[in-house]
C-alpha positions in Angstrom: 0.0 0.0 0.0 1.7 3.6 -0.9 0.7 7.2 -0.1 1.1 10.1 -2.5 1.9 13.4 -0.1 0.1 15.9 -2.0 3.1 18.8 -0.5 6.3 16.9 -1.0 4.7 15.4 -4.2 6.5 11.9 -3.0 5.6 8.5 -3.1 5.9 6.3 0.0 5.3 2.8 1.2 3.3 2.8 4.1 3.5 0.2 6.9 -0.2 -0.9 7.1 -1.5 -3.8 9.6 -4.6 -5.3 10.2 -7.3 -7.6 8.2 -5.8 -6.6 5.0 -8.2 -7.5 1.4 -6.9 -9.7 -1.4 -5.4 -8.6 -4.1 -8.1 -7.5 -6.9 -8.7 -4.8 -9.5 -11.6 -2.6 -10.5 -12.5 -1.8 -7.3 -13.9 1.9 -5.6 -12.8 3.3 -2.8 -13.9 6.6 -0.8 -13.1 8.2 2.1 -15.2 9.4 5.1 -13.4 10.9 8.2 -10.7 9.6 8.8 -11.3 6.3 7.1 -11.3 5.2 3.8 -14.1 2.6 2.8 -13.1 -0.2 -0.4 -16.0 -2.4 -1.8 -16.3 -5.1 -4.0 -13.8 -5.4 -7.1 -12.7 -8.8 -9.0 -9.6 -11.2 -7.8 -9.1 -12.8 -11.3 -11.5 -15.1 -10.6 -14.5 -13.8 -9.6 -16.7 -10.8 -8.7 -16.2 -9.4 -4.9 -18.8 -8.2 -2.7 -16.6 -7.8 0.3 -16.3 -4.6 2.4 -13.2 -3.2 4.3 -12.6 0.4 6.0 -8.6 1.3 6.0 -8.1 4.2 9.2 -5.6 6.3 8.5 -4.8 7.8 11.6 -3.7 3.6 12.9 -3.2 2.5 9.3 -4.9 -0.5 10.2 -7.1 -2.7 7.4 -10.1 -3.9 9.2 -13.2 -6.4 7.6 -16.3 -4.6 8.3 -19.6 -6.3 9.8 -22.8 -4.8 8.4 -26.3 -5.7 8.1 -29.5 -6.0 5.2 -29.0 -6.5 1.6 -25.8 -6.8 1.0 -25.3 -5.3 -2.5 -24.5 -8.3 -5.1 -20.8 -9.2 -6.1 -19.3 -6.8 -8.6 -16.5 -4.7 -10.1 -15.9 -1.6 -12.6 -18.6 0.1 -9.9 -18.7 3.6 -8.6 -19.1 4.6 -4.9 -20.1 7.9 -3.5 -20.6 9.3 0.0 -23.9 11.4 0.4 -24.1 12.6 4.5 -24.3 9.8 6.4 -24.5 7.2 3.6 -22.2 5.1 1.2 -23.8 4.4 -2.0 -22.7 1.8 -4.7 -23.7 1.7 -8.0 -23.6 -0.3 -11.1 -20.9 -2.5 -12.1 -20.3 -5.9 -13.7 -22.1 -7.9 -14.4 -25.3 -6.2 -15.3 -28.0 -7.5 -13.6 -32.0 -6.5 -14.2 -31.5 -4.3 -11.1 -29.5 -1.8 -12.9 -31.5 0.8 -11.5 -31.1 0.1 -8.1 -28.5 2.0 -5.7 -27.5 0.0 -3.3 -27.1 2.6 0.1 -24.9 1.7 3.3 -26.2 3.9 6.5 -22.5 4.5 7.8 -24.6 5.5 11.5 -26.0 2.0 12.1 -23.8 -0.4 9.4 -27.4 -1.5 8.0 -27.5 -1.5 4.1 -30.5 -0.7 1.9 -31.7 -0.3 -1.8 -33.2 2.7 -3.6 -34.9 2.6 -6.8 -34.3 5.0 -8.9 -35.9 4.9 -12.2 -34.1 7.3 -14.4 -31.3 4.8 -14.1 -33.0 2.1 -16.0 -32.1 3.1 -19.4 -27.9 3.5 -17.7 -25.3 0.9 -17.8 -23.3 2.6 -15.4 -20.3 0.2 -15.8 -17.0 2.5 -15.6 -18.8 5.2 -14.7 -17.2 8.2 -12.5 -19.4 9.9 -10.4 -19.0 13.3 -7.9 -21.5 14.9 -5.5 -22.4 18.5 -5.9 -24.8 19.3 -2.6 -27.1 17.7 -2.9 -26.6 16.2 -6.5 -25.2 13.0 -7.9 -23.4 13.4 -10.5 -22.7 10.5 -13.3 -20.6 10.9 -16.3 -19.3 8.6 -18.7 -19.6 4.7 -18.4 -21.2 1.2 -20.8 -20.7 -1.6 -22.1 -20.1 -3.7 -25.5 -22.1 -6.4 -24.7 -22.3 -9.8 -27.3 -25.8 -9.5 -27.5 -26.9 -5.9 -27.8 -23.9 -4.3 -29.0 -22.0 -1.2 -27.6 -23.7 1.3 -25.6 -22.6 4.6 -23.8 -24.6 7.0 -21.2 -25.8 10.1 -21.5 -24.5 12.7 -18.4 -26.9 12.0 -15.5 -27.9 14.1 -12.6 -30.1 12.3 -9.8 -30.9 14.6 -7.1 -30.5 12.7 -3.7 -32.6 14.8 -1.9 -36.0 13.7 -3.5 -34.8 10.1 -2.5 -36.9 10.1 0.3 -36.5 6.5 0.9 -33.4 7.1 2.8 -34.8 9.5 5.2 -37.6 6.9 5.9 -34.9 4.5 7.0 -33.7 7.0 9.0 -36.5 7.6 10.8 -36.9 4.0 11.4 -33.3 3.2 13.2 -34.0 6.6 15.1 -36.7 5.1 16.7 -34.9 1.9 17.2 -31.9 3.7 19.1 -34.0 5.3 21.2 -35.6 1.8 22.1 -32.1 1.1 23.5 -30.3 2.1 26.5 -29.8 5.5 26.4 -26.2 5.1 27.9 -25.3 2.9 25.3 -23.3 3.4 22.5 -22.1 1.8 19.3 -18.6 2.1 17.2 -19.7 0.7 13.4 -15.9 0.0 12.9 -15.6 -2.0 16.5 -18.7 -3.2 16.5 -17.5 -6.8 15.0 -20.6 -9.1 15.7 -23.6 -7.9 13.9 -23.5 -4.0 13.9 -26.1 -2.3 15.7 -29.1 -4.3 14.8 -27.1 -6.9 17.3 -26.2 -4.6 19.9 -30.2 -3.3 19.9 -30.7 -6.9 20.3 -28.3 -7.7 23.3 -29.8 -4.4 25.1 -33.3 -5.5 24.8 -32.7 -9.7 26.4 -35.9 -9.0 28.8 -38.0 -8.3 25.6 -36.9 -10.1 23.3 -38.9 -13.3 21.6 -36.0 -14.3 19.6 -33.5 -12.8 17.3 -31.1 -13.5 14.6 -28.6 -14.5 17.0 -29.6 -16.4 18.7 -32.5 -18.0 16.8 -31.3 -17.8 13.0 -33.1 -15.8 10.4 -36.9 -16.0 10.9 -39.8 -15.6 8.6 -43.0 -13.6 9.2 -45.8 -16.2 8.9 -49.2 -15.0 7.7 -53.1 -16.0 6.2 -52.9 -15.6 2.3 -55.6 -13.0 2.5 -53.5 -10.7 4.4 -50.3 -11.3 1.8 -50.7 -8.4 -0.5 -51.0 -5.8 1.9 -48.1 -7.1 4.5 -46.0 -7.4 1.4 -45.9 -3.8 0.5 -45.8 -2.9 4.0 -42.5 -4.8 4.5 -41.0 -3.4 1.5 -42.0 0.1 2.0 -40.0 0.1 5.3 -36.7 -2.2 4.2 -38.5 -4.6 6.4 -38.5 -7.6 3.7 -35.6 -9.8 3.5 -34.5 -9.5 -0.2 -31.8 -12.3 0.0 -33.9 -14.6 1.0 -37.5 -16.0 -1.4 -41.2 -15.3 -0.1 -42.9 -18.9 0.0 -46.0 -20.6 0.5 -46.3 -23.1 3.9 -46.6 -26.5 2.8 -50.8 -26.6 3.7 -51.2 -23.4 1.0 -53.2 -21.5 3.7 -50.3 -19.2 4.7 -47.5 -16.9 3.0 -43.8 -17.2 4.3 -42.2 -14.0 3.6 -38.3 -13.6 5.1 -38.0 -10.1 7.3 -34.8 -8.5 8.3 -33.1 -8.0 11.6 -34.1 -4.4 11.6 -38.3 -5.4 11.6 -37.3 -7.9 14.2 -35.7 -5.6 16.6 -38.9 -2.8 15.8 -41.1 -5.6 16.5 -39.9 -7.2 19.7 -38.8 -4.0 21.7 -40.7 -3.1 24.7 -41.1 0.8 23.6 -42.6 -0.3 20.2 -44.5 -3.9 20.2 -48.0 -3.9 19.5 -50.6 -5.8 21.2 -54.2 -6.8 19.4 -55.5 -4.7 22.5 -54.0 -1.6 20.6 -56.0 -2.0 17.4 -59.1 -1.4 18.3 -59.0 1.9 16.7 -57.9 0.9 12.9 -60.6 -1.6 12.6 -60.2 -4.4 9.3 -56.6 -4.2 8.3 -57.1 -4.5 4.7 -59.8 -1.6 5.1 -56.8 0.4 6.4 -54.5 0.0 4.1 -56.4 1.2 0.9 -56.6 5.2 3.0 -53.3 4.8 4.4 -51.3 3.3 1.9 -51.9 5.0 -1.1 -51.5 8.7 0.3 -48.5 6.8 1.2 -48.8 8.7 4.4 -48.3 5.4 6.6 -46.2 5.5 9.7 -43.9 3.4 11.2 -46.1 3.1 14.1 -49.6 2.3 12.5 -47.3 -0.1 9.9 -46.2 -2.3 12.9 -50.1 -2.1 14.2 -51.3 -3.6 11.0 -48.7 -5.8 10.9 -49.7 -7.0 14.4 -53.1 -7.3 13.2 -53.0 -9.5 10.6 -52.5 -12.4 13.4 -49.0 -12.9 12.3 -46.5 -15.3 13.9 -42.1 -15.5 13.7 -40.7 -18.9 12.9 -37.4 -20.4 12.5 -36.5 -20.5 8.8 -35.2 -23.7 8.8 -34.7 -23.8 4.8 -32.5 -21.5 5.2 -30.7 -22.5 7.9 -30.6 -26.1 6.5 -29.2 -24.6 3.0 -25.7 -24.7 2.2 -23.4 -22.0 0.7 -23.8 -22.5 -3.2 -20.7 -23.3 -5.3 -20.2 -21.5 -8.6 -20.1 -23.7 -11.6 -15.9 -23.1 -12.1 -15.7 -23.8 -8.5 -17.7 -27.4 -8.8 -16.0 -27.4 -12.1 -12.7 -27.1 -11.1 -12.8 -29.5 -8.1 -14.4 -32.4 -9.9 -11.8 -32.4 -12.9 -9.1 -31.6 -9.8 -10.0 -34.9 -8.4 -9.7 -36.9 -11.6 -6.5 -35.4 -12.8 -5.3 -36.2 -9.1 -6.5 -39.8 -9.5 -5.2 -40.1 -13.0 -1.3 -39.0 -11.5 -1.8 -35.9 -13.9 -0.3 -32.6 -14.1 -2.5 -30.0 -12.3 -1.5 -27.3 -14.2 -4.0 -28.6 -16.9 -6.3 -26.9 -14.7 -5.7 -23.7 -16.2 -7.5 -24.8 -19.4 -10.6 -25.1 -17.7 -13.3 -22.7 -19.4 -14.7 -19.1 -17.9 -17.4 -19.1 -19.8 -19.5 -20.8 -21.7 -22.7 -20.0 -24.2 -26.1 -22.1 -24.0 -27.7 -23.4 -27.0 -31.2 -25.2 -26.1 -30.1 -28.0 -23.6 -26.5 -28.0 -24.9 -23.5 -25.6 -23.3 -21.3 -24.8 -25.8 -16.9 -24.7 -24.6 -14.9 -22.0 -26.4 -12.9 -23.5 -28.6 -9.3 -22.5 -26.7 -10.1 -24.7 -24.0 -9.0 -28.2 -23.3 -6.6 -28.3 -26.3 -3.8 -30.1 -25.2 -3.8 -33.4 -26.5 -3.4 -35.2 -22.6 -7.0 -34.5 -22.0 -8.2 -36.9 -24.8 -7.0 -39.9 -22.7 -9.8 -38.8 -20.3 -12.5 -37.9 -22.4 -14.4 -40.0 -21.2 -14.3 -39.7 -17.6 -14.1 -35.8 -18.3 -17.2 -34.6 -20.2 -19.5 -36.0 -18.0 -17.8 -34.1 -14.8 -18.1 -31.3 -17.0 -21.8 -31.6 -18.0 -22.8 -32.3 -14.3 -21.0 -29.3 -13.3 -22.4 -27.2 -15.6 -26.0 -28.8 -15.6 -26.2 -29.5 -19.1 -27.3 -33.1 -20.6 -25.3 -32.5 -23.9 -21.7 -30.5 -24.3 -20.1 -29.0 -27.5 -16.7 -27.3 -27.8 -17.3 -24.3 -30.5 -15.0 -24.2 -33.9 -14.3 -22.0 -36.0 -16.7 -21.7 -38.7 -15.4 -22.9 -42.2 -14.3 -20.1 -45.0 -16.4 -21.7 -47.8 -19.0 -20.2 -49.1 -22.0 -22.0 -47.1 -20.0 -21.2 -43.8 -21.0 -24.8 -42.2 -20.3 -25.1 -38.4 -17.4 -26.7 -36.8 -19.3 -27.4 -34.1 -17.8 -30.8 -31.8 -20.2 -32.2 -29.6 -18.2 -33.7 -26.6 -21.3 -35.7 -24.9 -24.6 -36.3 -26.3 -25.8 -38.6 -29.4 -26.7 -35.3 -31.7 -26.5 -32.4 -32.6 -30.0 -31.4 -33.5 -31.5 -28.7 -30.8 -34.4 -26.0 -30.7 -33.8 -22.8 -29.0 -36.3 -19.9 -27.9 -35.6 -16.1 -28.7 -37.9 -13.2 -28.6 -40.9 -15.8 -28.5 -39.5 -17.6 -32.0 -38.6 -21.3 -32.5 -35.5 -22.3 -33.8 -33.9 -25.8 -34.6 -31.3 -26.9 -35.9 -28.4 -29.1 -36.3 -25.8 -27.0 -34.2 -22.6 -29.1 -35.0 -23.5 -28.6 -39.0 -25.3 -24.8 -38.7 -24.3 -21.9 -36.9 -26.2 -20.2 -34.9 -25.5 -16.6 -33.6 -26.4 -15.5 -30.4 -24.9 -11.9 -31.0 -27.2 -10.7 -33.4 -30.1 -11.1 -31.1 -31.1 -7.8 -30.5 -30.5 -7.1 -34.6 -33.4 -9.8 -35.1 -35.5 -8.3 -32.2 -35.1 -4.8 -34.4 -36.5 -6.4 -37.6 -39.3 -8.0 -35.5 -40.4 -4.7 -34.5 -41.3 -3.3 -38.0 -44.4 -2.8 -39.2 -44.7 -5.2 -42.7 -47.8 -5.7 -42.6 -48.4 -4.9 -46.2 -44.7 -5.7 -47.5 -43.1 -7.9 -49.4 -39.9 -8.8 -47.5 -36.4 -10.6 -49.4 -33.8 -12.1 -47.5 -30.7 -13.0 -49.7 -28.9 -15.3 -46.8 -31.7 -16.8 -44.8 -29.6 -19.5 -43.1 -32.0 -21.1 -40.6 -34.5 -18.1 -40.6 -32.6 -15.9 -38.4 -34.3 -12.6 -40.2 -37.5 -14.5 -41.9 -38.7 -16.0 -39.1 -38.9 -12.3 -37.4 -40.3 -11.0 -40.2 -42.9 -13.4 -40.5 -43.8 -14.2 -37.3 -43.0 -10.6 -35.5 -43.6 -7.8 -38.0 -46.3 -9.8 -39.8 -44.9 -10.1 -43.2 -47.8 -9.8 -46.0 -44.7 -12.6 -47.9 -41.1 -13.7 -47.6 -38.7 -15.2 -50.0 -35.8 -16.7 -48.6 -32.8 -17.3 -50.6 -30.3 -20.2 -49.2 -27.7 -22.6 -50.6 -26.0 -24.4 -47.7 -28.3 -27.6 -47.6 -27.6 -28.3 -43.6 -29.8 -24.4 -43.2 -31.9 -25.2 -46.0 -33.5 -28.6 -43.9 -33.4 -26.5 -40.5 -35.3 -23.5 -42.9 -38.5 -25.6 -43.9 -38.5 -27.3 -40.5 -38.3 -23.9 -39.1 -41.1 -22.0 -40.9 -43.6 -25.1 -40.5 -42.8 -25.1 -36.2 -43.6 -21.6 -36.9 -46.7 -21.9 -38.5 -45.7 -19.4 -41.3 -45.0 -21.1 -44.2 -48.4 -20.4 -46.0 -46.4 -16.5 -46.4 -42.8 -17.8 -47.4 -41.3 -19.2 -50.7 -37.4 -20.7 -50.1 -35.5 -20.4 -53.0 -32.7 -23.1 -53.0 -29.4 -22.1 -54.6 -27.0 -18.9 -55.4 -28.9 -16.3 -54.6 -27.8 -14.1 -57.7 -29.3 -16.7 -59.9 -32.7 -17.9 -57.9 -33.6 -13.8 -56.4 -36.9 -12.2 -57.8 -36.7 -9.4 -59.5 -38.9 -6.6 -58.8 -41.4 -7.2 -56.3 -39.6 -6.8 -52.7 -40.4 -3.8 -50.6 -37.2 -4.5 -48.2 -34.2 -6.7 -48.5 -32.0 -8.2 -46.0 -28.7 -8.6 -46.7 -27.2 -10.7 -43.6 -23.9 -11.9 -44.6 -20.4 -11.2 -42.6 -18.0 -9.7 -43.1 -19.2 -8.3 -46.3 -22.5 -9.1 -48.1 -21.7 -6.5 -51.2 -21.6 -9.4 -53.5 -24.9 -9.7 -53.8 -26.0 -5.6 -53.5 -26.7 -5.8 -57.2 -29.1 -9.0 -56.6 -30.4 -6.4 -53.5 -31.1 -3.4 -55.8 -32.7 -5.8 -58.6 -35.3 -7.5 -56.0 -36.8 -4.3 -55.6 -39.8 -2.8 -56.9 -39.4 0.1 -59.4 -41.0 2.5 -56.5 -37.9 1.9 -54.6 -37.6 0.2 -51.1 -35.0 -0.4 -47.8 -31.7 -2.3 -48.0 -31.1 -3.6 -44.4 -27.1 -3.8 -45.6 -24.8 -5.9 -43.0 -20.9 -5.5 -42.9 -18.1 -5.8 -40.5 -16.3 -2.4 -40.5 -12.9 -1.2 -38.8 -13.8 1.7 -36.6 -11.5 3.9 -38.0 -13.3 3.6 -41.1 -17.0 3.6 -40.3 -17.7 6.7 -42.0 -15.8 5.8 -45.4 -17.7 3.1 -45.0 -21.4 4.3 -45.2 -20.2 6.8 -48.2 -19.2 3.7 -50.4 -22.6 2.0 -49.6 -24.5 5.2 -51.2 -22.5 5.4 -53.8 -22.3 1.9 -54.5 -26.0 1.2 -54.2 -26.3 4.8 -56.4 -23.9 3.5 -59.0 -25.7 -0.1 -59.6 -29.5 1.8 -59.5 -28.5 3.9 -62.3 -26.6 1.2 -64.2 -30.3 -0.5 -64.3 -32.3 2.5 -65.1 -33.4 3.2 -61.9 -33.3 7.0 -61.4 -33.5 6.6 -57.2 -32.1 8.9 -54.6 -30.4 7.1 -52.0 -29.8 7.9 -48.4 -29.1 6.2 -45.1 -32.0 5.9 -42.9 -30.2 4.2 -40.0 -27.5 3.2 -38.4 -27.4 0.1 -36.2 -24.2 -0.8 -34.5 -24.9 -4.8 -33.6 -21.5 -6.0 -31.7 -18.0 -5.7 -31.8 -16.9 -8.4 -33.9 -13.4 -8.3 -32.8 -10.8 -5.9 -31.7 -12.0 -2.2 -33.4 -14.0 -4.2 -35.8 -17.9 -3.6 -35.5 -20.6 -5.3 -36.9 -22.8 -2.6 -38.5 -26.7 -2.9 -40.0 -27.1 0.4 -42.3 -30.8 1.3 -43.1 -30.4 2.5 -47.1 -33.8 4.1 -48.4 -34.3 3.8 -52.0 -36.8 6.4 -53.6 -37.5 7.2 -56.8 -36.1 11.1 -58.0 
């Protein structure tokens, strides 16, 4: 660990002690006081969700203890420090709860989550962020991600004030610190059993009905009836336990749901327990909740009251007691194949050919091809993809290939354990199968295909020069309602996975496949879009593209893989290209580019682009 003195402008190794981290990268740190706070970050491995303060005045390292929800392992993140709070937010790997902020109460070591729904459009993953008063300010950050491409954010300005969630929560431990000796006092950094939720706990032994520790974590058991409205209650006040599943008790007469250590404390303490004696005055609690809850006026009082009134009762949640830690797949992964190349007196450096990811494809997993190459593991095979498969759940197991140069582009596909290759997989409610180890099928260009199935051809007349296995023309068809589809293919492996494709479909009434070169078999004047699908270039066939449209003109959905650097010479060549071959047929059109889609990085600085080119007669 080194210092940079800001006077002496010098470097220095400092001599720090304590419960130092591991070694990791992409980490955030921030200071508060005296302290400086590190979350989360990646040690080569995997994600971190760990959390350690660093005091400068001791130079000491020291694990801290905290309570709630626990923000989810992560790295490239941001952290910021707002008044009495720590906030983290974003990171990898994106998760569907991208517009959360995850929000630490530095006071009582208790974390929380705030919603925030201007964030939901942000991938704030290298983002920098800075406060200003009360304003949080995020610049910069995204992702290139396989499936949907490369995308940046916009500046963002959230203004912490307004999140009035916080204050809530404050509100809420207030009350509970009063409930507790008023001598008392807590140190979050000493404090290095459960925070303060466990000292509340220790003060308050004569009122206490049991507690997380020393009970375990309990679950709040109620009627079904009373389910709805206990549910919101519980998450309107952080009460809910978010890392653990609401269930239903095994006679389907009562709802389980999992509450904190915060509601317990509330619940149990002598100050602010609620007998049925009390409720007198709020009558039916469903009644209640429809006045109070939707002024969303409630109080933390009258909350606990209805709560009381429902005829609730605490249990032991023994399924989460009984429940083990869960393994990652590499984990299992790695100690299964550990064993075996132990057993077989093999060299466990082998080891680090074990995969880090993987790609699904129906029921089979799918290796990268740079794993398991050297030639020793094929003396194991045997005994090897089956550990693999189990570790990985998958009943079949392919390593990927590279797909062949000719001019059908047939997969290399090597399927390690199952008897074939055939498999159907579901995207943006479509049905495809095919025969993975002799077609390719690509994952990446999913959010391409979920563009096309958004248009509106109803009335058109659609082309597609490189159908494969119907990876535009079933979208077409089946999504944008297609009035009639010809698909052009020569590789015979697509061409059976095509007809099977369109008939699962129930869409081949509205599609003619036309087998063969699609320069010889295209039609000629009757499409009112073509799609031109073929990497890394599909201008062989822009003259086909320009014929197959009618004489009023059309859209060329034109695919290419294109260097960066020259993106912009790039889209000039297209219109002058497609300008060039529409005059050379008599065609007096104006061209222009209606759109420009950027699907994926292909590889390093080259990007898979989908240009929109309108066609319209002079």
């Amino acid at each position: 660990m080194n210092v940079f003195d800001t006077k002496s402008k010098q470097w220095s190794m400092l001599a720090a002690a304590g419960e130092w981290p591991c070694a990791r990268h992409s980490h955030s740190l921030v200071s508060y006081g005296s302290k400086l706070f590190m979350f989360g970050g990646h040690d080569g491995q995997q994600a971190l969700n760990d959390f350690y303060s660093f005091d400068t005045t001791t130079l000491k390292w020291n694990k801290e203890s905290t309570n709630g929800g626990t923000p989810s392992p992560r790295f490239s993140h941001c952290m910021f420090i707002y008044k009495n709070y720590l906030g983290v937010l974003g990171g990898c790997p994106i998760t569907g709860n991208n517009q959360e902020v995850t929000l630490l109460n530095l006071k009582h070591g208790v974390w929380f989550s705030v919603s925030i729904p201007m964030l939901s459009q942000c991938l704030c993953v290298r983002s920098s962020s800075v406060l200003i008063e009360d304003d949080l300010v995020i610049v910069g950050g995204g992702a290139s991600c396989y499936a949907f491409g490369t995308r940046f954010n916009e500046p963002i300005i959230i203004d912490l004030h307004s999140v009035d969630s916080m204050f809530k929560l404050d509100n809420m431990y207030g009350m509970l610190i009063q409930s507790c000796d008023a001598t008392s006092t807590v140190d979050f950094s000493r404090d290095e059993q459960s925070g303060i939720i466990g000292h509340a706990m220790k003060s308050q032994n004569d009122a206490r009905s049991g507690g997380f520790t020393d009970s375990g974590p309990l679950i709040l058991q109620l009627e079904k009836k009373y389910a709805k409205l206990a549910k919101d209650i519980l998450k309107k006040f952080g009460w809910l336990d978010l890392a653990r599943k609401v269930r239903v008790s095994h006679d389907k007469n009562h709802v389980l749901f999992p509450v904190n250590e915060a509601f317990n404390v509330l619940n149990t303490d002598k100050h602010i327990k609620m007998e049925h004696g009390d409720l007198c005055t709020l009558g039916e609690p469903l009644a209640f909740s429809e006045n109070k809850l939707a002024g969303d006026n409630l109080s933390l009082e009258n909350a606990l009251k209805i709560l009381s009134s429902c005829n609730g009762s605490f249990l032991k949640d023994e399924l989460a007691i009984s429940r083990k830690p869960s393994k990652s797949p590499q984990t299992i992964m790695k100690e299964l194949v550990s064993s075996l190349l132990e057993s077989k007196g093999m060299s466990s450096q082998l080891l680090e050919q074990l995969p880090a990811r993987w790609e699904t494809l129906g029921d089979i997993i799918i290796l990268p091809k740079t794993c398991f190459k050297d030639p020793l593991w094929e003396s194991v095979g045997e005994e090897l993809w089956p550990l693999i498969a189990k570790s990985l759940g998958a009943q079949r197991l392919a390593r990927q290939g590279k797909i062949m140069p000719n001019g059908t582009r047939d997969s290399t596909l090597e399927l390690l354990l199952g008897d074939n290759g055939w498999v159907t997989h579901h995207e943006n409610g479509i049905r495809y199968s095919l025969d993975a180890t002799k077609c390719m099928f690509s994952s990446g260009n999913r959010s391409e295909k979920l563009r096309m199935g958004q248009l509106n051809c109803r009335d058109e007349v659609v082309v597609d020069l490189f159908a494969g296995i119907g990876y535009f023309v079933l979208p077409f068809l089946v999504k944008a309602n297609a009035k009639f589809v010809y698909a052009c293919e020569w590789n015979p492996h697509a061409l059976e996975a095509l007809r099977r494709n369109v008939r699962d479909n129930h869409v081949e009434d509205r599609c003619i496949i036309l087998k063969g070169d699609n320069r010889v078999t295209a039609p000629k004047g009757v499409a009112d879009r073509v799609c031109l699908g073929l990497l890394p270039s599909s201008e062989c066939s822009w003259a086909t593209a320009v014929r197959a449209l009618r004489v009023e003109g059309g859209i060329l959905h034109i695919h290419g893989n294109v260097n960066d650097s020259d993106e912009t010479r790039w889209l000039d060549s297209v219109v002058e290209s497609i300008s060039d071959i529409a005059k050379a047929h008599g065609l007096p059109w104006n061209i222009s580019l209606d759109h420009i889609e950027r699907v994926k990085w292909y590889g390093p600085h080259i990007r898979h682009l989908v240009v929109d080119v309108r066609c319209r007669p002079i």
